[in-house]
N, C-alpha and C positions, 0 to 999 in steps of 0.2 A: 205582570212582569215582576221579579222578585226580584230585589235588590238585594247585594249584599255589601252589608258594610264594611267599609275599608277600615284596618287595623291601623292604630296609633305607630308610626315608625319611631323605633327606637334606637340604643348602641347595643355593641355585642353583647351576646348572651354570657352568662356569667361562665356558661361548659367553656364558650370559646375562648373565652377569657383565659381562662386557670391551662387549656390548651395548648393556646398561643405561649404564654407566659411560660408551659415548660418546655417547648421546644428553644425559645428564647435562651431558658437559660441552660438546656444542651447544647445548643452552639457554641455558648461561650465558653462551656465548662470544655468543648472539647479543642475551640481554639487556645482558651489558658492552657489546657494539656500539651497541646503540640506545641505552643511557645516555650512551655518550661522544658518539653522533655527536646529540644532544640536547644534550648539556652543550656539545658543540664547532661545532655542524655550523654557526653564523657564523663562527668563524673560518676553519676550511677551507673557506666556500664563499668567505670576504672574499682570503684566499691561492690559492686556486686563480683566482679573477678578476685578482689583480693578478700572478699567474705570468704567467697566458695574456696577457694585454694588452700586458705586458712582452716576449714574447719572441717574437710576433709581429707587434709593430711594432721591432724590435732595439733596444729598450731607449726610444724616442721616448718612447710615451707613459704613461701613470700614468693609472689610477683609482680614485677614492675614492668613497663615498658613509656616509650618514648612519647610517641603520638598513634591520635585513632583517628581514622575518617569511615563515616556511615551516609549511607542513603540507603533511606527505608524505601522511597520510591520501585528504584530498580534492586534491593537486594542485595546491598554491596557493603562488605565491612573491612576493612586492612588493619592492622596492627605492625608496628613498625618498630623495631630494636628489643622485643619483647627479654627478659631474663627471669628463669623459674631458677630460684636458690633454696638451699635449706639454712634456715637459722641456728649456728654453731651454737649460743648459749641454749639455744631448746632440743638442741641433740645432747648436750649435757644432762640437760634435766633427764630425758629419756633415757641416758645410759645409765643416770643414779636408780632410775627407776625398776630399771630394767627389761626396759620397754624399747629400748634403742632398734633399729632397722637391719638388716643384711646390708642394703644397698643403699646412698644417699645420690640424688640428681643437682645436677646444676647445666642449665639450658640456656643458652642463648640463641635465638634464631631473628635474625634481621628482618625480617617480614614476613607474616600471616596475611593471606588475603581471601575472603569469603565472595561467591559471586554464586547470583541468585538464588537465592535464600527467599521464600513465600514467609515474606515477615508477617503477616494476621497468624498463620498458623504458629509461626516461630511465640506470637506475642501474646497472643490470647488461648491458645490450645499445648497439648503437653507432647508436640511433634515438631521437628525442623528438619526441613525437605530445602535444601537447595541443588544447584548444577553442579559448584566446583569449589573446591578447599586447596591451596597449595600454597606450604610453609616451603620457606626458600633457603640454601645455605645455613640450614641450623647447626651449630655445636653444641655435642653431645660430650658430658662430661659423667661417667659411672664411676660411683666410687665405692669399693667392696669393704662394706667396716668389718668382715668377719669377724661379725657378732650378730645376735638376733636369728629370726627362725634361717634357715635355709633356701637363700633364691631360689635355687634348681626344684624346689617342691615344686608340684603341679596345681596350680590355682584352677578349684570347679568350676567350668564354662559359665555356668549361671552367675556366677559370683562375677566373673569378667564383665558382662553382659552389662548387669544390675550394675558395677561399679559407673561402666560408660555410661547407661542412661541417664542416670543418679533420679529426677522425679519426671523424667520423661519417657512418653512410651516409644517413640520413635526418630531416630536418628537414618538422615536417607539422605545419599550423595549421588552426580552422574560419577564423579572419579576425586580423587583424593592425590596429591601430588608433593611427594616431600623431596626437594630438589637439591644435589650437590651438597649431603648430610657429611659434618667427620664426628668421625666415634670414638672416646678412645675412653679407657678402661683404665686403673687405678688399685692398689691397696693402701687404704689410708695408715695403717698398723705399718707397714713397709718401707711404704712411700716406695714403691716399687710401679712401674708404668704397664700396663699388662696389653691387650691389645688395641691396635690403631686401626681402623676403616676412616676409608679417606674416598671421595667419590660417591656416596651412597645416594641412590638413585630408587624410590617405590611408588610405582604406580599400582592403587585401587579401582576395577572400575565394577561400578553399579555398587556401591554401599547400600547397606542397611544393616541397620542394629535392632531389632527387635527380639521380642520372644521367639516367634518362628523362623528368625534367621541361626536363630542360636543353635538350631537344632538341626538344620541343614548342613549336612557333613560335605556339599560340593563346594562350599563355600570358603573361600581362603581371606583370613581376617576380616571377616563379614563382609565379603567380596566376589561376586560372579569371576572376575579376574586379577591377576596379582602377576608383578612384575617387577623383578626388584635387578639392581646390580651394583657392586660395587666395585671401585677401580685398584684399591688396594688392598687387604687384611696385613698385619704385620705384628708378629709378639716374636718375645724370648724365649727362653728356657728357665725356667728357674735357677739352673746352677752357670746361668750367664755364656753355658758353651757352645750355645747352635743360636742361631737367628733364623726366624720361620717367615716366609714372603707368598701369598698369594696375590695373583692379579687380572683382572678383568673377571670377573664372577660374573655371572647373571643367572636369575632360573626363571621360566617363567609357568605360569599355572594352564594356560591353555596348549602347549607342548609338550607338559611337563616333562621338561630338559633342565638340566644343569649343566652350565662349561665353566670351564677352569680354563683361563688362556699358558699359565704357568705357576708350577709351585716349585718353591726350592726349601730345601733343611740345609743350613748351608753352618758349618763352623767356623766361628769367631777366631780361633787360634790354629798356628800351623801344628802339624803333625808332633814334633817335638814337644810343643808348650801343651799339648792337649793331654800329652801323656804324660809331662811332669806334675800336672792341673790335679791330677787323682791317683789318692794314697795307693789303689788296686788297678789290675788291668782291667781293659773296660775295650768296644771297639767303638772307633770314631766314623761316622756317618757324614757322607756329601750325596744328599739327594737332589733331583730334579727333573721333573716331568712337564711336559708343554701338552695342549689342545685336550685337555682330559674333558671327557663327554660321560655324562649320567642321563642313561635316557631311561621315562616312565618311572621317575620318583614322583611320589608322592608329597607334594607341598604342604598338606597340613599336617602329616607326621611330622615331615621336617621340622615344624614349628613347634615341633611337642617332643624334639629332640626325638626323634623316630627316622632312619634311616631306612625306608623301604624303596626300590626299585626293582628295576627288571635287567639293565646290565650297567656296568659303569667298563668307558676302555681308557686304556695310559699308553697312547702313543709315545715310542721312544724313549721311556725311565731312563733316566741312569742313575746306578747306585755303586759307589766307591765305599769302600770299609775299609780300616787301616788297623793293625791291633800289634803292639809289642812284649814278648815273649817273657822278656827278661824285667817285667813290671809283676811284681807278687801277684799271685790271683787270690780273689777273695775268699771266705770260708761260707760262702752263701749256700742252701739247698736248692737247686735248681729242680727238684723234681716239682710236675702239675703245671711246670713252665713251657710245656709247649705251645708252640706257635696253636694250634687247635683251643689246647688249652686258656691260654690266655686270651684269646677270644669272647671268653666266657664271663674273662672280666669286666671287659670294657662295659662303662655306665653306661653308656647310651644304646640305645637297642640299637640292630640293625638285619637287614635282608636281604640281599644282593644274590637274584638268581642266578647271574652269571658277572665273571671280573674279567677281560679279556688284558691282557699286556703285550702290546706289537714294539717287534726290532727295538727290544732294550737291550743294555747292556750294566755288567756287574764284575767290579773287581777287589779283589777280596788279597791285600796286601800286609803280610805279616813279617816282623822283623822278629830274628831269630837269637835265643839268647843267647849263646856262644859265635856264633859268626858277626855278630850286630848286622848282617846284613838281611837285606829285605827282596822277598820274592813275591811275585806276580799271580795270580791263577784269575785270568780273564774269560769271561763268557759274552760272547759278541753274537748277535742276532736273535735275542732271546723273547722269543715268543709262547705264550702259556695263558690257558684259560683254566680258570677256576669255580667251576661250578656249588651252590648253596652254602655260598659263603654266609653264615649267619651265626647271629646268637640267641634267635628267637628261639625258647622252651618249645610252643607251641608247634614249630616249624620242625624242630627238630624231631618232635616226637612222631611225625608223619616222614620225614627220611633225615636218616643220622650221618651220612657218611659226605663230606665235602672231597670233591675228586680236583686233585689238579694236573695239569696235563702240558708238559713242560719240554721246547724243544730248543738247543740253543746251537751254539759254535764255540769247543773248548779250545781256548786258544786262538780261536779266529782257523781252526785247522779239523780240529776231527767233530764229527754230528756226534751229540748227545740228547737222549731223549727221555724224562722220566717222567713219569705217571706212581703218583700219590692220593694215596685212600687214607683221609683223616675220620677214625671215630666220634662226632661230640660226643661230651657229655659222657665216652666210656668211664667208666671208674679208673681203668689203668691205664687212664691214656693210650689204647691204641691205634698204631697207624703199620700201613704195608707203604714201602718203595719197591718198582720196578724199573729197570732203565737197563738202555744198551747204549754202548761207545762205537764211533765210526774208527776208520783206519788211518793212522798215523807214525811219521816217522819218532820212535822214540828220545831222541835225540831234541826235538822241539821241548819237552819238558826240561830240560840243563838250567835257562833261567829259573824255575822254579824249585827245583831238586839241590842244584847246586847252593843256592844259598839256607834254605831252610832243612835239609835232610842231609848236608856235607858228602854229597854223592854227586856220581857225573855219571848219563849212560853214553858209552863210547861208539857202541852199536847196538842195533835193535831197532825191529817196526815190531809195531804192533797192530795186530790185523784185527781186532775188536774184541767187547766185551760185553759182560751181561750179568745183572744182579736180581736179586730179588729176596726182598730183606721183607722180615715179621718183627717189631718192635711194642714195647710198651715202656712203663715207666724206668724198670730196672736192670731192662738187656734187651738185647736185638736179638734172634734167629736169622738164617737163611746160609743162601750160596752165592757165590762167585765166581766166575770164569770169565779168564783173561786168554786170548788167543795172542801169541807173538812168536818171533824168532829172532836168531841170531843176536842175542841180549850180554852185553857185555858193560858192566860196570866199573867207575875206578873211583875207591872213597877218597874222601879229601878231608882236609887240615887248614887250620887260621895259624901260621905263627903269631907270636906275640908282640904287636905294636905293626903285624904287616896289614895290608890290605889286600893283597892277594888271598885265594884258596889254591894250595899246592898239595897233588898226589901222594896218598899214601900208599909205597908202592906194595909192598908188605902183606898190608891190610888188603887191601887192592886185590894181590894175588888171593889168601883167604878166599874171599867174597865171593868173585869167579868160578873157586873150585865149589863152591859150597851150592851155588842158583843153578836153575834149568836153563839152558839157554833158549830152549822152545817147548811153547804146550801149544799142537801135542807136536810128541818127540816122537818120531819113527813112523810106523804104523801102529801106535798105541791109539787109543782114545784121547778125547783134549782131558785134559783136569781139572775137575772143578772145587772149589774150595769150599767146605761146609765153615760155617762162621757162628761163634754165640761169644757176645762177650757183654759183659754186667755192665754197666751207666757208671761214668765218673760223677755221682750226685752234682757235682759243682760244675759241670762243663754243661755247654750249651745243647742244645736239641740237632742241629747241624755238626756241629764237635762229633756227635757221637754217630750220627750216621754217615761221617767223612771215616771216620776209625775203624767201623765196621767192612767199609769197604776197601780199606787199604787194608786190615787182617784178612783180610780174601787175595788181596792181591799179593801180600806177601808168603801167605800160604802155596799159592801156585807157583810163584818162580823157588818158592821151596825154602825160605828164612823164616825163622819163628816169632822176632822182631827187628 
C-alpha cells in the first residue's frame, strides 16, 4: 500500500495574494469614485457645461442655471432656471476683430428634464440613447446685429450634424418636446422689435443624429416625425403702417398639412393719416383670410426656406384697397413689375401646383381728384384657381404659363369671369386676358361713375360683354364688345365749397348727341372695339389692363376719351 505524504498546510499563495489585494483595491477605487462623483458630480456636470459652451462658441457665450438633480440609476437629469447669454464685452472684442456674428442668443427656459438615458453608454461610450428630452416654456430672445456672414446662407447638412455630435457618434431620442416656447426677434442697430411667436409648441418623434440619419431625406430634424404649432406670429412693417397677425399654425410631417386658423395685414392708421403718412400716392391694403389649408408641403423644404406643395386654399379673403387721386404719383419705372414678374423675385423659392380662393371678396375704393369724392367697385363671391404658381427655374422650364381662372359677382349684380395666361420668365413679360360680363341694369354703376368719372347714366342695361386682350411690357392688343341699349348719360359738376354733384345740362345734351345709344343698333351687327394702347411706365399692371378695357368700352358707345 503506498502512502502519500500529506503536504505542510500553509497561507495564501502569493497569485492569491497580489489577486485578492487588487480586487480589494477595485472596490474601493470604485466606491471612492461613486462617493466623490455623488459628493461632486454638480459641479463637474455645472464645469463641464460652461467649458463646453465656452469654447465652442470662442468664448461668446455663458451659461448658468439654478439647480441640477440626477439619478444615474434610472436615467434622469433636470435642469431648472437654465439662461444661455452672450457676453457683451466679447462681442466687442469680436466686432474690433471683425469676427463679430449675424445673430446673438440669449435663452432662458425654466426647466430641462432628461428621462431615460442608458448612462454606461452615455458615460463610458461616445453614444447617448434615452426615451424623452422636454424643455418647458423657454424664452427665446434673437437678436440681428446686421453685421457678420449672412443668417439666411445655408449651412452644409454635414456641418449641422458634426456641430450636434461635437465627439459623439450617436445622439438617439423616443421624442424630444419643447413646450409653450415665446420667440421674439430684435435689431440690435435699431432697437426695432421684429417678430413675436408666442405658444410654440414641437414635437420630435424617434430621433437620431447620426452619419446615416444625415443623409435620410424622410427625415424632418433628424426625426421619423415632426409636429410643431404655434399660437401666435406677429411683426410690423418697417415703415410702422401695417401690423401683420397670424394665428393658430400647426404643420405636421406625417400629413403633411399646414393651417392657418387666421391671418390679417391690417393698417395702423385710418385712411386719411395713411395718405398724409407718404410724400407719393401709394394704395392702402386691409387683408384677412381665416381656415387657410396647405395640403402636401413638404416639411423639410419648408425648413430650408423652400416652399413646395401640391395645393394651398383661402377660404373667404377679404381684401380692401383704398388709393387717393389727388396725392402726386411717383416717377418710379413700373415696367418687369408684373404680378408674373415679380414673382421671380421673391428670395425664397416656391411651388404650388394649384392656389384655389373660395367666396372672397375685394374692394377697390378710390377718391377722386377734383370731386374729393370716393367711389366703390366691389367684387363679391370671388372664386378663382390658379394653377403653377411658381418661381422654380426648373419647373418652369418644363411648363411656363400660370393660368388663372377667375369668377366673381360685379357689384354683388352682374357674373364676371376672367381667365388669365401669365408667361414666366418671358423676356417681355407676356400675358393674354379673356373674360365676359353678365347682364345689368346700367344705372347700378351711378355710385361708382358719379363720383370718380363726374357722369350719371340715366338709362341703359347692358346685356353683356367680352374682351380678349394680348399684352406685354409696353402695350396691350385686342378687342372689345359691349352689348347694351337705351344708354343715356348726364355729366356732372362739383361747385366750389358744395358737396353736392349738379348736372351739366349743356355738356349733358353734347354727350347724348355724340354716344350710341345701342350696339348693336338696328339690324346692323353688334360693334366690337379693336384696342392698342402703350403702358403708362409708371402705372400699375391692373391700371393698365382696367384702361385697356374701358378704351374698348369707350370706343363702342362711340367717345374717343
Amino acid at each position: 500500500m503506498r502512502v502519500i505524504p500529506m503536504k505542510k498546510k500553509t497561507g495564501p499563495s502569493k497569485g492569491r495574494i497580489i489577486a485578492f489585494s487588487i480586487a480589494i483595491f477595485l472596490v474601493a477605487a470604485i466606491l471612492s469614485g461613486l462617493w466623490y462623483w455623488n459628493t461632486h458630480k454638480k459641479a463637474i456636470v455645472r464645469n463641464k457645461l460652461e467649458t463646453v459652451v465656452r469654447e465652442k462658441s470662442n468664448g461668446l457665450y455663458k451659461i448658468k442655471y439654478d439647480s441640477l438633480r440626477m439619478d444615474e440609476i434610472n436615467g434622469y437629469l433636470s435642469i431648472s432656471d437654465m439662461n444661455f447669454s452672450y457676453d457683451s464685452t466679447r462681442y466687442r472684442e469680436l466686432t474690433k476683430a471683425g469676427k463679430e456674428p449675424s445673430i446673438l442668443l440669449d435663452i432662458h427656459i425654466p426647466e430641462i428634464s432628461v428621462s431615460g438615458v442608458k448612462t454606461p453608454r452615455a458615460l463610458i461610450g461616445k453614444e447617448i440613447v434615452g426615451r424623452k428630452l422636454e424643455i418647458k416654456n423657454p424664452v427665446i430672445h434673437i437678436i440681428y446685429t446686421g453685421s457678420g456672414p449672412d443668417p439666411s446662407q445655408a449651412v452644409a447638412p454635414k456641418a449641422i450634424y458634426e456641430q450636434i455630435l461635437g465627439n459623439l457618434d450617436l445622439i438617439q431620442a423616443d421624442s424630444i418636446l419643447i413646450s409653450g416656447a415665446q420667440i421674439h426677434t430684435s435689431n440690435r442697430k435699431t432697437k426695432r422689435p421684429g417678430m413675436q411667436l408666442q405658444d410654440v409648441f414641437i414635437t420630435l418623434v424617434n430621433v437620431k443624429v447620426d452619419s446615416s440619419s444625415n443623409a435620410d431625406t424622410s427625415l424632418i430634424l433628424f426625426a421619423k416625425e415632426a409636429h410643431i404649432s404655434c399660437g401666435k406670429l406677429a411683426w410690423s412693417s418697417p415703415d410702422n403702417l401695417y401690423n401683420y397677425s397670424a394665428a393658430s399654425i400647426s404643420v405636421n410631417s406625417v400629413s403633411r398639412q399646414l393651417l392657418l386658423k387666421n391671418f390679417r395685414m391690417a393698417p395702423t392708421i385710418n385712411e386719411e393719416a395713411f395718405v398724409n403718412s407718404l410724400p407719393t400716392q401709394d394704395d392702402r391694403f386691409d387683408f384677412s383670410v381665416s381656415d387657410v389649408r396647405v395640403q402636401s408641403i413638404n416639411l423639410q423644404q419648408l425648413l430650408e426656406e423652400k416652399i413646395i406643395a401640391d395645393h394651398i386654399i383661402f377660404p373667404s379673403p377679404s381684401l380692401k384697397i383704398y388709393r387717393d387721386l389727388a396725392i402726386p404719383r411717383d416717377k418710379k419705372n413700373r415696367v418687369g413689375a408684373y404680378p408674373h414678374q415679380l414673382m421671380q423675385t421673391i428670395p425664397v423659392l416656391f411651388h404650388i401646383n394649384k392656389l384655389t380662393v373660395t367666396d372672397g371678396f375685394i374692394e377697390y375704393k378710390e377718391r377722386h381728384a377734383v370731386s374729393r369724392l370716393a367711389g366703390k367697385i366691389q367684387y363679391y363671391h370671388v372664386n378663382a384657381a390658379i394653377s403653377n404658381f411658381t418661381n422654380d427655374k426648373k419647373a418652369i422650364a418644363v411648363n411656363n404659363i400660370m393660368t388663372v381662372e377667375m369668377s366673381t359677382r360685379f357689384l354683388n349684380q352682374a357674373s364676371l369671369k376672367v381667365t388669365g395666361r401669365f408667361y414666366l420668365l418671358h423676356p417681355k413679360g407676356r400675358f393674354d386676358l379673356e373674360g365676359t360680363f353678365g347682364a345689368m341694369d346700367g344705372r347700378l354703376l351711378n355710385p361708382v361713375i358719379e363720383c370718380t368719372g363726374l357722369t350719371r347714366i340715366k338709362t341703359g342695361k347692358i346685356n353683356g360683354a367680352w374682351f380678349s386682350l394680348q399684352g406685354e411690357d409696353y402695350n396691350i392688343d385686342g378687342s372689345v364688345k359691349i352689348l347694351y341699349e337705351d344708354l343715356k348719360v348726364a355729366a356732372l359738376e362739383k361747385d366750389l365749397g358744395s358737396a353736392q354733384l349738379d348736372k351739366k345740362s349743356f355738356s349733358s345734351f353734347l354727350v347724348n348727341i355724340k354716344i350710341k345709344n345701342s350696339n348693336p343698333s338696328g339690324n346692323d351687327d353688334p360693334r366690337v372695339a379693336q384696342v392698342h394702347l402703350d403702358r403708362n411706365t409708371n402705372a400699375s399692371f391692373f391700371n393698365f389692363a382696367w384702361k385697356s378695357v374701358f378704351q374698348g368700352l369707350m370706343g363702342t358707345v362711340g367717345l374717343k376719351q
